[in-house]
N, C-alpha and C positions, 0 to 999 in steps of 0.2 A: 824573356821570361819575367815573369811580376812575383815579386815574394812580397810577403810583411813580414819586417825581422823582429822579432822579439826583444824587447829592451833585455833581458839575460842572456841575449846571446852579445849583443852589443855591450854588458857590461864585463862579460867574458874574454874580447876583443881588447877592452881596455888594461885588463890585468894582464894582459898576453896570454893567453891561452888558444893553442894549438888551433883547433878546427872553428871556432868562434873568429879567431883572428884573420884566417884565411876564409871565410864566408864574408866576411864584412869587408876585406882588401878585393875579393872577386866582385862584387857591388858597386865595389870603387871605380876598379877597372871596368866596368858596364857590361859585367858578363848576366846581369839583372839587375832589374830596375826595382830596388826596396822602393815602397808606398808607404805616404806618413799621412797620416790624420791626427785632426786637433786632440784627441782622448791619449795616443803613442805620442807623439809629442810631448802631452805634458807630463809621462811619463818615463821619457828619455831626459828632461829637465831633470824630474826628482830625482831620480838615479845620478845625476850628473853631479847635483845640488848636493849630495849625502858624503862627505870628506870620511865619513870610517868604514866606506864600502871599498877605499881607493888606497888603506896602510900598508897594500901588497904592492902596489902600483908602482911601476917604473918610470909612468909617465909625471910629467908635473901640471899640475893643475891649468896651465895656457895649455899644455899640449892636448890634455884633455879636451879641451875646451875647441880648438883646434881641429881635432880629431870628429868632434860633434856637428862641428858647422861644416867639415867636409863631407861629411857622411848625409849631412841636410840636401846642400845641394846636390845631390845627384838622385834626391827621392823626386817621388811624384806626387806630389799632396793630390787628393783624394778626401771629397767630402764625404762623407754620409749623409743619404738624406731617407736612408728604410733603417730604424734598428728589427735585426733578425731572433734575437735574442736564443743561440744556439744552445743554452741551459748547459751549458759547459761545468765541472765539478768548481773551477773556481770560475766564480761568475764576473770574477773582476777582468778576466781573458774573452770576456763576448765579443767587446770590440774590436780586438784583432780576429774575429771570423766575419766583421760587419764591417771594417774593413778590406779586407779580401776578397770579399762577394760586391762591394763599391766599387774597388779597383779592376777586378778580371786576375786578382792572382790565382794561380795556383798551390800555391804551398807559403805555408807560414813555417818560418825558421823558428823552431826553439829548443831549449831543454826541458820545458814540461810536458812533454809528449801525452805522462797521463792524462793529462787535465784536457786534453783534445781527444782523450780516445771514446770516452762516452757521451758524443754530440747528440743531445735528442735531435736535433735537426740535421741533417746532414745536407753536404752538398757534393756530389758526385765528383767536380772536376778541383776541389779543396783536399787538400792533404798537410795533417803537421809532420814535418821532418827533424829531424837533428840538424848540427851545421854538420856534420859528417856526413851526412846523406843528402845534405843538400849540394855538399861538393862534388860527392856522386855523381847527381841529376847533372850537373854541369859540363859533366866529362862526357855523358852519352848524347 
């Protein structure tokens, strides 16, 4: 199964939190193949790069670091070469549905669920999920 995971769920993962953490350790283990494209990428940088998102953080800044280059290698880089422009309420999320229709995933992992529910464009075989639900999907 092909997901794109959401940098909030991956920053989720880093603070330890529950279903975020277990969505991104299932990815690991290659129970799905997350897909990165250059836009999530340099998105997963700034998240990484911002030290007052990380004052809850258990991890130390190598393991973070770490933790990111593990999670690299086991994506699928995934060009873009159609932007679909799905008019998404926050427009800064188009590219993870322009990447998932690049890729062949199925389901984009996140916590903004709103901001995917009023897709002017839709795509039948795309769905945004929770990592709760996407642990779900896993088990069936």
């Amino acid at each position: 199964m092909r997901v794109v995971v959401d940098t909030n769920v991956f920053l989720g993962a880093m603070l330890g939190r529950g279903a975020a953490n277990a969505a991104i350790a299932a990815c690991l283990r290659g129970q799905a193949v997350p897909l990165m494209g250059t836009t999530l990428l340099a998105e997963y940088e700034d998240i990484h790069g911002r030290s007052s998102l990380f004052s809850r953080c258990l991890l130390t800044v190598e393991e973070r670091e770490e933790l990111l280059d593990i999670f690299l290698a086991v994506c699928e880089w995934t060009p873009i070469y159609f932007g679909w422009r799905p008019n998404l309420r926050d427009e800064g999320d188009n590219h993870l549905v322009e990447l998932a229709v690049s890729g062949g995933a199925c389901l984009i992992v996140t916590r903004n669920l709103s901001d995917f529910s009023r897709m002017e464009l839709r795509f039948p075989s795309l769905r945004a999920v929770s990592p709760e639900d996407f642990l779900k999907e896993l088990q069936t």
